[in-house]
Structures are given as structure tokens and as C-alpha cells.
BATIFI-458876 format. One record per residue (C-alpha): residue in one letter; residue number from 1; x negated, y, z. Coordinates in Angstrom, 2 decimals, decimal comma, always signed. Layout:
! residues N
{"A" NUM {X Y Z}}
...
***
This chain:
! residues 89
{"X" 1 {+74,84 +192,85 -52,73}}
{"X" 2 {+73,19 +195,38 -54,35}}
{"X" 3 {+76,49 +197,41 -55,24}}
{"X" 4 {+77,15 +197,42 -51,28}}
{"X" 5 {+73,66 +198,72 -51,24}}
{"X" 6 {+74,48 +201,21 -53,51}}
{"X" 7 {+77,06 +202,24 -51,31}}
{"X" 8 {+75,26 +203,06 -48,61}}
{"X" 9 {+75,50 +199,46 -47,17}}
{"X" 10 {+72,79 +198,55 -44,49}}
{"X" 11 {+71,37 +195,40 -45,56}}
{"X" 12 {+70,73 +193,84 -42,19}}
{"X" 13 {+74,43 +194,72 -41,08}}
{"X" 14 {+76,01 +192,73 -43,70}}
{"X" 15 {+77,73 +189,90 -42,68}}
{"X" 16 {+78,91 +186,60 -45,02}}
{"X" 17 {+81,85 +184,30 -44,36}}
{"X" 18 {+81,84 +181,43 -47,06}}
{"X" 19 {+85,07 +179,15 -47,42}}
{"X" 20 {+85,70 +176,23 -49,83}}
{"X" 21 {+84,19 +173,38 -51,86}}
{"X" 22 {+86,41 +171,15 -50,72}}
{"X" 23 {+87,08 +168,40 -53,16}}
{"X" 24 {+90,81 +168,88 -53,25}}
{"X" 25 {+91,63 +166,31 -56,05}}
{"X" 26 {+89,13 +163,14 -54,34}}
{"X" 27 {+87,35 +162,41 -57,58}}
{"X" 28 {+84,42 +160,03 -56,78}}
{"X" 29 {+81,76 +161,40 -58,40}}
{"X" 30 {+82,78 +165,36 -58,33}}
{"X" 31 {+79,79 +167,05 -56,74}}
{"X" 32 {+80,88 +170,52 -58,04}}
{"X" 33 {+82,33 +171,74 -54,90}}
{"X" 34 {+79,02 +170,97 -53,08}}
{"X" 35 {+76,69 +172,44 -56,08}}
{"X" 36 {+78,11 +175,77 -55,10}}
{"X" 37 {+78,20 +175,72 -51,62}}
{"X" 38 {+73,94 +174,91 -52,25}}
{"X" 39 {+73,64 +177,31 -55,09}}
{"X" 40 {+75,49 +180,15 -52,67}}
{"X" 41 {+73,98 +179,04 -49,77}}
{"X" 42 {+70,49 +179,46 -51,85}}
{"X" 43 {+71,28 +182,76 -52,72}}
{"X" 44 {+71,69 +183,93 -49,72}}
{"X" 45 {+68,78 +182,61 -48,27}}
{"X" 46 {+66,85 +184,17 -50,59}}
{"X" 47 {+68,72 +187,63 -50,62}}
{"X" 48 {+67,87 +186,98 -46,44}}
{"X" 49 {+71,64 +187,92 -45,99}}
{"X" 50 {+73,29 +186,51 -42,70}}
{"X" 51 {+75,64 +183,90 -42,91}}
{"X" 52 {+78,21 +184,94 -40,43}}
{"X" 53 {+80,65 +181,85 -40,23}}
{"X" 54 {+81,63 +179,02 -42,78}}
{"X" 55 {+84,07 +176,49 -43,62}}
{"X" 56 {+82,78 +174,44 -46,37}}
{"X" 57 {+83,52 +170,60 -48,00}}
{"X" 58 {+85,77 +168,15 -47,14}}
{"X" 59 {+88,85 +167,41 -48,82}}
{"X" 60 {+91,46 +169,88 -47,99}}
{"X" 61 {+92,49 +173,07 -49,17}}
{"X" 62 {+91,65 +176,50 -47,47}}
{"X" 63 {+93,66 +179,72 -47,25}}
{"X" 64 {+92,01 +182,89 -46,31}}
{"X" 65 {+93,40 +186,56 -45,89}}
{"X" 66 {+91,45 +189,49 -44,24}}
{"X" 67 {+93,22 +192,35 -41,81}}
{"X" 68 {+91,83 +195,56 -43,71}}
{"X" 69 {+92,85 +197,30 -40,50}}
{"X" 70 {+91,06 +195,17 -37,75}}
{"X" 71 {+88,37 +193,18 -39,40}}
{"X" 72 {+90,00 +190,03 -38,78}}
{"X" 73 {+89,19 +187,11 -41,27}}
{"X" 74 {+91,85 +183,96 -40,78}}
{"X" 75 {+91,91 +180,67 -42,29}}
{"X" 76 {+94,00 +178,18 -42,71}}
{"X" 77 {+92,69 +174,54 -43,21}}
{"X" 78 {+95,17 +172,33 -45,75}}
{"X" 79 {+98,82 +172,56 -44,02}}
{"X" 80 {+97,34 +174,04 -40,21}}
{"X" 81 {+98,54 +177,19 -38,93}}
{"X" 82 {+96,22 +180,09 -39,91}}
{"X" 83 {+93,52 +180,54 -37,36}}
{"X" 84 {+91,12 +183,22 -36,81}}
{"X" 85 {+87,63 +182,65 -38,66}}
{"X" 86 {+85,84 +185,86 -38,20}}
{"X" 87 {+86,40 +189,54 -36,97}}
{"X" 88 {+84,33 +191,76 -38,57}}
{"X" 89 {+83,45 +194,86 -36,35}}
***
């Protein structure tokens, strides 16, 4: 955040997707996926930073690729088609 800052960013235009966590391999007692989504989720509370859209837990992989040219942020859940998650403006 503070690099974007740097930039010239405008803190209250910044805009977060978050993706993942998932527990891809189904181990019982792996809460790892879900300590980061809280840690990140933390951070950006604190930071007061927008979360713009999210995908988060479960069991199945994501896939995400973002359109440089148009803003567009798609996603793919495990073996769906990709969708689109967020367009940036």
C-alpha cells in the first residue's frame, strides 16, 4: 500500500479483490488457508482499504488473470469456465 501511495495512488480509490484459501488437499485439521484470509482480511481493516470483491475458502482451486487493457479481473472456480470477478475502472 504504501508503494501505491508513493506513486501517487489515492488511498480511498484503491480497490482489493482477494482470491484463495481454499483447502485444496482436504486435510482435517489444516486451518492455514483460513489464517490468511483473517490475517489479510485484518490488514486491511486496519489499513481501512476497501475490499472490492472476494472469493475465499472452500475446497477448490481458483484461477485468476487480469485484462491490463480493460480492468477486467476473471476467475475461474476449480474446473468452471472463467467468469468475470471484478472490472476495475
Amino acid at each position: 500500500m504504501n508503494v501505491l501511495k508513493k506513486h501517487g495512488a489515492n488511498k480511498n480509490k484503491i480497490e482489493v479483490c482477494l482470491t484463495g484459501g481454499a483447502n485444496v488437499l482436504q486435510r482435517k485439521d489444516d486451518s492455514i488457508g483460513q489464517n490468511n484470509i483473517s490475517s489479510v482480511e485484518e490488514i486491511l481493516r486496519d489499513k481501512q482499504t476497501r475490499i472490492a470483491a472476494r472469493s475465499l475458502g472452500g475446497i477448490e482451486r481458483r484461477c485468476v488473470t487480469l485484462d491490463v487493457e480493460t480492468g477486467c479481473l476473471n476467475l475461474s472456480i476449480g474446473d468452471s469456465l472463467e467468469k468475470l470477478f471484478w472490472e476495475f475502472n
